[in-house]
N, C-alpha and C positions, 0 to 999 in steps of 0.2 A: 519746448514748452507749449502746452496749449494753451490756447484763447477762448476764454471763458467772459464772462461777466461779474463785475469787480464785488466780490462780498462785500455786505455794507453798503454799497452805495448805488439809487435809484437806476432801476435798470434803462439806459438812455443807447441811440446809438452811437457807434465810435467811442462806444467805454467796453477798451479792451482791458483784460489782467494776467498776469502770470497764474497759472493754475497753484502757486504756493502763498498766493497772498494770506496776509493776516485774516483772521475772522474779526469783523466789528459789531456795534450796534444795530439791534434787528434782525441779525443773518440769522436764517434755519440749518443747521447743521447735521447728518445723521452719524450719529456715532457706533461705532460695531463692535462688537468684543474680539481683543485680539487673538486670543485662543481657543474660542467656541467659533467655529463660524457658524452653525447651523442658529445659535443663537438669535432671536429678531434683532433687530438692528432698532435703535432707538432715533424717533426724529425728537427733535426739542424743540420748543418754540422759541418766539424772536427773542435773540439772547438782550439782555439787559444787565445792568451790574447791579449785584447785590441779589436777584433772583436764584433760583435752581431746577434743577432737572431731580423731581421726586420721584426714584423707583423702588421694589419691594424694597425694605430694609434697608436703604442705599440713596445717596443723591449725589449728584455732581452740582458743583457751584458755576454758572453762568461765568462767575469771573475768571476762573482757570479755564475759560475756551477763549475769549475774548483775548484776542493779540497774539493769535496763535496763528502757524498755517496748516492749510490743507495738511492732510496724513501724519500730521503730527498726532501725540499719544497727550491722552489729560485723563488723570485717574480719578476715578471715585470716591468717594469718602471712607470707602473699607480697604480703597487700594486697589481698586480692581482697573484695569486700562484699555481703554477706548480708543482706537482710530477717529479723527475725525476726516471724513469728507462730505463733498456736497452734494444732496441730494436730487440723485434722477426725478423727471417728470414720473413716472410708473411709480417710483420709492416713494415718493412726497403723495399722491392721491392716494396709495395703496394703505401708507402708513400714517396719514393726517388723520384728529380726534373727527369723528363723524356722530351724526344724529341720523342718519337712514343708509341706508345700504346700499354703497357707491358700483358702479360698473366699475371693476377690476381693470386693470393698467391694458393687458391684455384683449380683454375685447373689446375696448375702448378705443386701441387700435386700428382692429380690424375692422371698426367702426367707418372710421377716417378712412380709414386703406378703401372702402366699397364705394365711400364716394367719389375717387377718382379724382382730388381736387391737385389743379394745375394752375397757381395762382400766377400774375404777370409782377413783374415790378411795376412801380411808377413809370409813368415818363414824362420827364418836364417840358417835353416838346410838344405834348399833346394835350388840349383844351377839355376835352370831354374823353373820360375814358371807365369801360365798361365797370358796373359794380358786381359785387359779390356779395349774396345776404342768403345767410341760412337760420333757419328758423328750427328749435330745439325745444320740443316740448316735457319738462319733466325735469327741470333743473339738477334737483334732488342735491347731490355729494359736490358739483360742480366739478368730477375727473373728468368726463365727457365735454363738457364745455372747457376746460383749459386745452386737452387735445385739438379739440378744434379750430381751437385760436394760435394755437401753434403751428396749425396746417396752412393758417389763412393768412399771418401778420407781415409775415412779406410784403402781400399787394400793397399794404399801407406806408406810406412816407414817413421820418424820423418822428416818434413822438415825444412830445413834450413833456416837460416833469408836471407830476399826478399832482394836484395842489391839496394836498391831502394833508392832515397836523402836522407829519414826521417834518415837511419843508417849511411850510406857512408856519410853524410857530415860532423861530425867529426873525423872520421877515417883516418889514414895514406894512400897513394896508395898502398902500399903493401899491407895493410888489406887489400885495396878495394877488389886488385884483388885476392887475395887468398878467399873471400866471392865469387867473382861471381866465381871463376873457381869450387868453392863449390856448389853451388846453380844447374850449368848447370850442373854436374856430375849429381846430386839427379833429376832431369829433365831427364835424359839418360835414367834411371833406374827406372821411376814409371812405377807403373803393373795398372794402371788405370791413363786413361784420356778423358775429355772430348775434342772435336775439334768442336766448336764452330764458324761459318761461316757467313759473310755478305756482300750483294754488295756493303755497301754503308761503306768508310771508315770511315765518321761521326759519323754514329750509333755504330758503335765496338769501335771504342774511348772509346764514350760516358759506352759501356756497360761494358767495359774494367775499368775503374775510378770506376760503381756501384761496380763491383765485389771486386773490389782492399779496395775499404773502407769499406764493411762491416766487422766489428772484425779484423782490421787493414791487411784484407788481409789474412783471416782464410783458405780460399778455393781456393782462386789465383791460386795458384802453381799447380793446379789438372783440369789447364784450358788453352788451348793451341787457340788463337784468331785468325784469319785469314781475310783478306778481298779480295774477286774476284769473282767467277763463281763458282757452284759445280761441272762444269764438268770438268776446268778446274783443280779445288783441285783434285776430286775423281780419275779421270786421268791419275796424274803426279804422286797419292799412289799407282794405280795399277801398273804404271809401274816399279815403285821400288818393288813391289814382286811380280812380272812376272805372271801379272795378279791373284793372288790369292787372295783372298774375306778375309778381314781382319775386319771388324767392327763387333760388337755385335750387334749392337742395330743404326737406325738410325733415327728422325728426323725431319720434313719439314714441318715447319710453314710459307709457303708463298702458293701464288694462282697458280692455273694450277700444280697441284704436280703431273700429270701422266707425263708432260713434263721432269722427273725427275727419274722415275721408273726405266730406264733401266740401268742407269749408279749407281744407288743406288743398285739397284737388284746385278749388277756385284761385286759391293762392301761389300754387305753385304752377311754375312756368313751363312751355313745353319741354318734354325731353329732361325733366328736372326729377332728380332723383328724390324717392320717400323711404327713408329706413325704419320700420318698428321695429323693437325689443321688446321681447312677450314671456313672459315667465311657462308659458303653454303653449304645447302646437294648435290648439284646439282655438286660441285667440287670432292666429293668423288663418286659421278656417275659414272662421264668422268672417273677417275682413275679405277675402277669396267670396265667401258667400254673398256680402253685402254686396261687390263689386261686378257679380254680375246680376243681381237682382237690382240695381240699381242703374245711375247712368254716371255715376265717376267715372271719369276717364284714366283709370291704374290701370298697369299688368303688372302681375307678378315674376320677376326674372329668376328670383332664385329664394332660399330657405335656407337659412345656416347652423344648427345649434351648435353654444359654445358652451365653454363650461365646463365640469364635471369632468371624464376621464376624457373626451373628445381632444385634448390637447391644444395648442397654438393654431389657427388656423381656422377653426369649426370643423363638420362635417357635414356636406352639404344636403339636404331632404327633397326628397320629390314630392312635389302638393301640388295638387290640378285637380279639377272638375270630371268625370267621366259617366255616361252611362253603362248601366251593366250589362253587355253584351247580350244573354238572356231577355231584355227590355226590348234589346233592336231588335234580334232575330223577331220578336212578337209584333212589333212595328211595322218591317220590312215583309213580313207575311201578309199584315194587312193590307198594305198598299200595294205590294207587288207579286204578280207569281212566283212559285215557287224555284221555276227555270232563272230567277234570277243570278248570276252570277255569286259563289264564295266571299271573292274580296269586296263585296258592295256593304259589308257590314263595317269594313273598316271604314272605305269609304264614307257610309252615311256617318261614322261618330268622326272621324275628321270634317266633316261639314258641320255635327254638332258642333264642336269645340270650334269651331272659328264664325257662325254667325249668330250674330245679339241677339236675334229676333225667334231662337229657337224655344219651344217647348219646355219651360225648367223644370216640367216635373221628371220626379225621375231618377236627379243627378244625383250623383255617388261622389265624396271627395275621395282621392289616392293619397294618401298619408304615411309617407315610410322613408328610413334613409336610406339613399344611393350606394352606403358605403355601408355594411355592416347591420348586424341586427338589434344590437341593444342601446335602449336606452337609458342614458343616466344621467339625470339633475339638469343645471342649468337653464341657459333660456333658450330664446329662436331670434334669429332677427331677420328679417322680409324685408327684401328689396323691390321694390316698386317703383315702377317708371311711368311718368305722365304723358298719356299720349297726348295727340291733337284731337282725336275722337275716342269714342268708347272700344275698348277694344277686350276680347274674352281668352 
């Protein structure tokens, strides 16, 4: 049998369950048709008694799931029957009601997989020990923020139950409050957190409620929600530590992301990875262009588009700065005879491309994939790394 986390009840640590347990009050279930599989798979929300699962023509009653286990069958009102199991992370973001258009299970991902995160456990023997804060601009569907909480909730110690209605509302006030002043202690004291950001207080609601119900709130506590401006957020953190650069890792799933660079640059720590997603290659240009016209301290390591037919993985793009050969020869003539050596053309544009202080006019972006010639749909996401200095 495997060991899962017990339907129905708040997700705590050291709550193990047999993978057949009943379904209870609040679980999300997806249900599959047993003889279409191509068919979508239905997620329903948190089951209740007396509610339903409304579909074309058809509903299934909440109370024929409830006291049921995993992979058992519960029919529909025309008779039609269902599997019930429990829904993957990928299945639950992919297939959750939304208001904006979530990053897919999949490059959400590969999202996570580019940041390389290697979180430590606790250790009660140690007084002071390292934190972990990544900063997420672009809230939106909240799939990308549950992933990342799931990459990270390790480093954090057992948390406490959420004192949210589902508990507090047959508990005394004294429990109440001895629950939350519990809860906000173990919030002081995680060594990882995600800071999850959006202008729009609608969407973070909304992505606030996804996150909250998947496994009744398994990853919640390792997720800190905000709604404003980033410069305002990033800001108002630098000035509580006198300007010092405190983020691992940040972020920026919205448009114009060089608009962005500099106040993230200030925030983010050496050697601290920056991720945009870009609906355009043409937006991680501008950012390319801003970044050496400017004095951010990014480089660009790589370019991935995903999406589209490019499949699991991405496909990765070459984007860099260059002059056009043509430019130098006209350069290299005016400065030098013409007995100059062949290779000094390569030479002089390897010198371009590695010192800040050169001449920008000129520059030509390389824009093309590594692998292959066509392009189709999806986005890009850039990887950039904070130096300690400006680097091109």
């Amino acid at each position: 049998m495997s060991n899962l986390w017990p339907i129905g009840t708040r997700a705590s640590p050291g709550i193990r369950r047999s993978a057949y347990s009943a379904g209870r009050q609040n679980d999300i279930v997806l249900l599959k048709h047993i003889h279409n599989s191509a068919s979508t798979p239905i997620l329903s929300t948190r089951l209740h008694a007396g509610k339903k699962i409304v579909l074309q023509r058809d509903s299934i009653a909440h109370d024929d799931i409830l006291g049921k286990r995993l992979r058992d069958l519960v029919s529909s009102r025309k008779r039609i029957n269902y599997r019930i199991t429990e829904p993957t992370l990928a299945e639950y973001t992919d297939l959750s009601p939304r208001i904006v258009t979530p990053i897919y299970s999949q490059d959400a991902n590969l999202i996570v997989s580019l940041l390389d995160l290697n979180p430590t456990v606790p250790d009660p023997k140690r007084t002071t020990q390292n934190s972990l804060e990544i900063f997420e601009a672009g809230t939106g569907h909240g799939a990308l923020t549950l992933n990342l909480a799931r990459a990270i909730h390790g480093a954090n110690t057992a948390t406490p139950p959420i004192p949210d209605e589902d508990i507090t509302a047959e508990a005394t006030p004294d429990v109440v409050e001895r629950m939350k002043d519990t809860y906000q202690e173990w919030r002081k004291n995680r060594r990882a957190v995600i800071h999850t950001l959006d202008c729009s207080g609608r969407h973070s609601a909304h992505a606030e409620t996804v996150v909250k119900n998947f496994r009744h709130g398994l990853y919640y506590p390792h997720i800190d929600f905000h709604v404003g401006s980033i410069d305002e957020y990033l800001t108002s953190r630098l000035e509580a530590t006198d300007g010092t650069p405190f983020l691992d890792h940040a972020i920026l799933d919205l448009p114009d992301i060089h608009h962005y660079f500099d106040i993230v640059g200030r925030a983010l720590m050496a050697n601290g990875t920056l991720i945009t997603f870009c609906p355009s290659i043409t937006q991680i240009n501008a950012g390319m262009t801003f970044v050496r016209q400017g004095a951010v301290p990014l480089f660009l390591e790589k370019v991935i588009e995903v999406g589209g037919i490019v499949g699991v993985g991405g496909r990765e793009w070459d984007v860099r700065p260059v002059k056009p050969r043509a430019l130098l020869k006209a350069r290299t003539e005016d400065i030098k005879p013409s007995e100059e050596p062949e290779d000094a053309l390569a030479e002089d544009l390897e010198d371009l491309r590695q010192s800040p202080d050169s001449d920008d006019s000129g520059w030509e972006m390389v824009c093309r994939p590594k692998v292959g010639l066509r392009i189709v749909g999806g986005g890009f996401v850039g990887v950039w790394r904070k130096m300690t200095k400006r680097s091109t």
